[in-house]
N, CA and C of each residue as an Amber inpcrd file, in Angstrom:
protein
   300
  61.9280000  98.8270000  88.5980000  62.4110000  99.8540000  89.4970000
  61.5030000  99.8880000  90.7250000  62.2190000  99.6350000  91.8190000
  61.4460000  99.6840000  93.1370000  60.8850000 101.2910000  93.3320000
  59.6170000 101.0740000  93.9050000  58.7660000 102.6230000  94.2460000
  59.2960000 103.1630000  95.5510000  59.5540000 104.2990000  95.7000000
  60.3570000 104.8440000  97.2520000  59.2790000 104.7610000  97.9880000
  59.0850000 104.9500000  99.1110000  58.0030000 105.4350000 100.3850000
  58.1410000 106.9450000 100.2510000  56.9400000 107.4660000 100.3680000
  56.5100000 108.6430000 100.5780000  57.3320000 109.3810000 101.9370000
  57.1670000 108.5850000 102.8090000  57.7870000 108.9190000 104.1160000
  59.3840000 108.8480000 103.5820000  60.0000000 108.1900000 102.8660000
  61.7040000 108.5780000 102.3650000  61.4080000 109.6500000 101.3780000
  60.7080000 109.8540000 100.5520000  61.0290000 110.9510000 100.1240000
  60.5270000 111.9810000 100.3000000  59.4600000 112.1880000 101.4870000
  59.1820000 113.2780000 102.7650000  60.5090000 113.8320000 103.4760000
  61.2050000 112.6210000 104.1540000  62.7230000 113.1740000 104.6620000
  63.8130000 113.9390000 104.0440000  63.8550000 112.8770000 102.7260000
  64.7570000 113.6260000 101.8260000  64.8250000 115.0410000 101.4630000
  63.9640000 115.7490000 101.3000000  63.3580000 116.9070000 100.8270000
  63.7230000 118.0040000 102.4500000  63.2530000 117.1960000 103.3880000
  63.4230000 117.9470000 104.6130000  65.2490000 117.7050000 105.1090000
  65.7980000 117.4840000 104.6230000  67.4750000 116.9740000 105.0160000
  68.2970000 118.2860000 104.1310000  69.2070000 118.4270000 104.8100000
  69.8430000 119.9230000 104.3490000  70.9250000 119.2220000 103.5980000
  71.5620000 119.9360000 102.3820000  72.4130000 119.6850000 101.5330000
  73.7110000 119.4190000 102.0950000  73.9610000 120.2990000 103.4900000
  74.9240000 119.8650000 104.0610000  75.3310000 118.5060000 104.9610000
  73.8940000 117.4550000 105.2830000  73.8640000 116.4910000 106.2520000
  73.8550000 115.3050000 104.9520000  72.8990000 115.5440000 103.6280000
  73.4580000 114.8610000 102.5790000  74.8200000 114.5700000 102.3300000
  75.5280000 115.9320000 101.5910000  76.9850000 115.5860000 101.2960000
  77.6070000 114.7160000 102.2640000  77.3630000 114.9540000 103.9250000
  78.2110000 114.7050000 105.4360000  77.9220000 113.2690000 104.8810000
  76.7560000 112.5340000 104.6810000  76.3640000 110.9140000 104.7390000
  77.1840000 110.5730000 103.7070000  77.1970000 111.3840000 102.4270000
  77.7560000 110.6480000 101.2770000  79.5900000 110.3710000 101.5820000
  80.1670000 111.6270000 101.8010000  81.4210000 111.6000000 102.0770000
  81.4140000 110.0840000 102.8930000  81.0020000 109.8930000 104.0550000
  81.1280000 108.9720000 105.2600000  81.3180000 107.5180000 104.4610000
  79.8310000 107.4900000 103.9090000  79.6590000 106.3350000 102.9690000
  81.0700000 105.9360000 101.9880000  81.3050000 106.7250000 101.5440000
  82.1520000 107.2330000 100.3450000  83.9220000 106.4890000 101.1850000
  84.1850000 107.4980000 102.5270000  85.5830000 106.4890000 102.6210000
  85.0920000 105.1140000 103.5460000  84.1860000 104.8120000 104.5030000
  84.0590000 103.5100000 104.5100000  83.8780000 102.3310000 103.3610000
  83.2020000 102.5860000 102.3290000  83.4760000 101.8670000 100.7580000
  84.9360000 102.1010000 100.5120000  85.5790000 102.8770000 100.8630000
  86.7080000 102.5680000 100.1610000  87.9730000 102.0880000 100.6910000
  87.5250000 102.0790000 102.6900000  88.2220000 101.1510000 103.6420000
  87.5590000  99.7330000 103.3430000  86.6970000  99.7930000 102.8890000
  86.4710000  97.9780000 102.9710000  86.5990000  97.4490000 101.1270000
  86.7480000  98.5330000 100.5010000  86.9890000  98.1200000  99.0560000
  89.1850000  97.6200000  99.3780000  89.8960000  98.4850000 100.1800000
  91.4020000  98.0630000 100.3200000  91.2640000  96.3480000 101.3370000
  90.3490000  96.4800000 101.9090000  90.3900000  95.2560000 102.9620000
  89.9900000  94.0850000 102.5170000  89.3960000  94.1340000 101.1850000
  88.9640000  92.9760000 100.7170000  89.9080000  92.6960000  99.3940000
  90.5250000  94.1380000  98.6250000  91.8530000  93.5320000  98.3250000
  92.7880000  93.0470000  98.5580000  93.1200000  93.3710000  99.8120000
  94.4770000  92.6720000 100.4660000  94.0080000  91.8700000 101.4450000
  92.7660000  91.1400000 101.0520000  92.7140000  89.8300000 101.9170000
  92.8370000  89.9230000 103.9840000  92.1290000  91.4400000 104.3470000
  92.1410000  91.7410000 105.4700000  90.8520000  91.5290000 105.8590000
  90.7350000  91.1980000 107.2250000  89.0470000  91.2900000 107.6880000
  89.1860000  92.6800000 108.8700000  87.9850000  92.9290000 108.4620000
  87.6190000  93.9840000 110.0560000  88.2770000  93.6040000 111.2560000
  88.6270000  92.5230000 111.3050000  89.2670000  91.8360000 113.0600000
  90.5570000  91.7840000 112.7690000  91.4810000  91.5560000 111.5740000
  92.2970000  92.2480000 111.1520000  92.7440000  93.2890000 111.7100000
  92.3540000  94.4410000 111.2360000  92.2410000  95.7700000 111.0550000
  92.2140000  95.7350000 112.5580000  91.6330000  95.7290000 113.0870000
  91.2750000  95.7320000 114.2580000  92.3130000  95.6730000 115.3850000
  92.9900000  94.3070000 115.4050000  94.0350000  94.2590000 115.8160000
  95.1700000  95.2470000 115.2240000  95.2940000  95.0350000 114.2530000
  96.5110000  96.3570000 113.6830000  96.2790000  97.8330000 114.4690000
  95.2380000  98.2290000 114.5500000  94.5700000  99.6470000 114.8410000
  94.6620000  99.4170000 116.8640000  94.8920000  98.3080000 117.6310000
  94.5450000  98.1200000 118.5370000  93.0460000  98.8370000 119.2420000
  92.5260000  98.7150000 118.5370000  90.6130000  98.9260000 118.6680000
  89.7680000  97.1430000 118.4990000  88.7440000  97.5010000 119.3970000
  87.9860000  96.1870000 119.2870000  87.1940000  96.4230000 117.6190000
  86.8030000  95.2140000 117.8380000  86.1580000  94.5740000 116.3560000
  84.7660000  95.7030000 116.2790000  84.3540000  95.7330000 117.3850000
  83.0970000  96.6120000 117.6150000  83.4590000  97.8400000 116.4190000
  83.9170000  98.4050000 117.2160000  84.5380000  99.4610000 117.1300000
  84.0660000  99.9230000 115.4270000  85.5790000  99.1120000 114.9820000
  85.7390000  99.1520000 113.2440000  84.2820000  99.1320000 112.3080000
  83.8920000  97.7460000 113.0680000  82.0390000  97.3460000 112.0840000
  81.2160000  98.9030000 112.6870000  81.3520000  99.4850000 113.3770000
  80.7200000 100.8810000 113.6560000  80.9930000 101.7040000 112.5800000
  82.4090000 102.0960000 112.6750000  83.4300000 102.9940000 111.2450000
  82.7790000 102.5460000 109.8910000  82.6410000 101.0130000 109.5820000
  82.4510000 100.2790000 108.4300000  80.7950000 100.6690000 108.1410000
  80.3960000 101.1650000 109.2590000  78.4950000 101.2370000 109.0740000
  77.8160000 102.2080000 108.0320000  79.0090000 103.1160000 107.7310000
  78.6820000 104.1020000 106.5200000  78.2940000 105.4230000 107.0240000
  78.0300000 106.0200000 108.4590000  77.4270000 106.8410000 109.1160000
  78.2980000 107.5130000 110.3830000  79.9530000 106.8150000 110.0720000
  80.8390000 107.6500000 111.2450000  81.3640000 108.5080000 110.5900000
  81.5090000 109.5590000 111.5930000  82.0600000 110.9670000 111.4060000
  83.8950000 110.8150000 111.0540000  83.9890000 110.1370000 110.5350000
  85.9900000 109.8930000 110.9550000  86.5010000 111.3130000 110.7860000
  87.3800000 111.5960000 111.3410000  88.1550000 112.4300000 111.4530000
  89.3830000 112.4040000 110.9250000  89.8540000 113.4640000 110.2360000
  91.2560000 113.2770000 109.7020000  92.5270000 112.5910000 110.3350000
  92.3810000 112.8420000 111.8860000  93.4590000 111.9010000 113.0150000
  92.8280000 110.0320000 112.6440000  91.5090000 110.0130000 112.5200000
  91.3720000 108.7520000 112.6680000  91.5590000 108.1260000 111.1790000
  91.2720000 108.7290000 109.8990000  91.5960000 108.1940000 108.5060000
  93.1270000 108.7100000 108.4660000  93.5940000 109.4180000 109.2940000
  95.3260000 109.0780000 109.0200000  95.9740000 107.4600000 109.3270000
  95.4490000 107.7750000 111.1320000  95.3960000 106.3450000 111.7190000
  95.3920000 104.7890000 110.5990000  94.5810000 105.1030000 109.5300000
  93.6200000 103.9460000 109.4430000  94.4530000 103.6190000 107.9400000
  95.0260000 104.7110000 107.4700000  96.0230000 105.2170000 106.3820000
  97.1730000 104.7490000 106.4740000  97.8050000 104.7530000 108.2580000
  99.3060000 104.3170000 108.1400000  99.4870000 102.3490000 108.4450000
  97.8400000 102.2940000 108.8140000  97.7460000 100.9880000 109.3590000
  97.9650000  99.7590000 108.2400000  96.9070000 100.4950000 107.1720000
  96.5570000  99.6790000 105.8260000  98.0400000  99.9550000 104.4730000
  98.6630000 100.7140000 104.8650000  99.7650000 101.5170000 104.5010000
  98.7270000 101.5490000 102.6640000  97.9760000 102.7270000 102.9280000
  97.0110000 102.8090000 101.3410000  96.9680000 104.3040000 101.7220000
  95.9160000 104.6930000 100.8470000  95.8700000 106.0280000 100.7560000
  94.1660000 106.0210000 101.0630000  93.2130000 106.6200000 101.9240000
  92.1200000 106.6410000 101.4670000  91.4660000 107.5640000 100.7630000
  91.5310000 108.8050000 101.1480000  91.3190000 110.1520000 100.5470000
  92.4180000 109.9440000  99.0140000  92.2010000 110.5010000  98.2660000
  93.1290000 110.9150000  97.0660000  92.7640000 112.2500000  96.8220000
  93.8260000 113.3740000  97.0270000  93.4240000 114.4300000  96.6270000
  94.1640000 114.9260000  95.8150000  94.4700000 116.3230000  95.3280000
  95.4070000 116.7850000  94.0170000  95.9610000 117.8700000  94.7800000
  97.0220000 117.1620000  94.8090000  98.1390000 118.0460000  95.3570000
  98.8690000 119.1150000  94.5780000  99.0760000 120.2640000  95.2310000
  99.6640000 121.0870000  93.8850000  99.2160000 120.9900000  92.9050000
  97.4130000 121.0000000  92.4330000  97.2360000 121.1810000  91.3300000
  95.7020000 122.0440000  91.4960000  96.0110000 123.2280000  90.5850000
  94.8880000 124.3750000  90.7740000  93.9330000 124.3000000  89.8480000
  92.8800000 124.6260000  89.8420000  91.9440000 124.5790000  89.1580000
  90.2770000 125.1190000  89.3170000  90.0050000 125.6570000  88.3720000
  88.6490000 126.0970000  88.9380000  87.8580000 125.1500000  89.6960000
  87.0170000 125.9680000  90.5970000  86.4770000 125.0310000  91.8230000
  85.1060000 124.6170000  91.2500000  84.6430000 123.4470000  91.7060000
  83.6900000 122.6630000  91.1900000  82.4530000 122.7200000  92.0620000
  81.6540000 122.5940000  92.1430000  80.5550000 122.4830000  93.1990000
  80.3920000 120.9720000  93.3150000  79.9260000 120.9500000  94.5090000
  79.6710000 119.7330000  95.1240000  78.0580000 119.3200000  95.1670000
  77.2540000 120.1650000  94.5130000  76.1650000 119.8230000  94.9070000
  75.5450000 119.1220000  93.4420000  74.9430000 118.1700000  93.2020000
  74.8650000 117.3760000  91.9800000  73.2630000 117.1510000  92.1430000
């Protein structure tokens, strides 16, 4: 097991629960735009063209650290014709916390 740096887990400690979750979510649908793109045999330049955005662009989105926005993971939703988000529609349930 690799040893952390003091200085990463100095930051960590100083990072608010809310800029955590923000990174993980981000992380979370770029893994799962490039987990559909490598199933269906698409590249970022692909995508790219479909989305009419430069290549730049996408490998930015793909970096794990963009803010996407619901207009832009719709966008990116009707392009790949997939779903990225999965949520539960019509279905109630006690609420869970997010903080782990």
């Amino acid at each position: 097991m690799e040893k952390r740096s003091p200085i990463f887990d100095e930051v960590s400690k100083r990072t608010s629960p809310f800029i955590k979750r923000k990174v993980a979510l981000s992380f979370a649908i770029s893994e799962r735009i490039l987990d559909i793109l490598e199933y269906r045999g698409i590249s970022q330049a692909d995508l790219a063209r479909m989305m009419g955005k430069s290549e730049s662009e996408i490998s930015k989105w793909m970096s794990g650290v963009h803010n996407f926005t619901s207009e832009t993971i719709a966008k990116i939703e009707v392009a790949l014709d997939e779903n990225i988000l999965m949520m539960a529609q019509g279905y109630r349930h006690k609420p869970a916390s997010v903080r782990k």
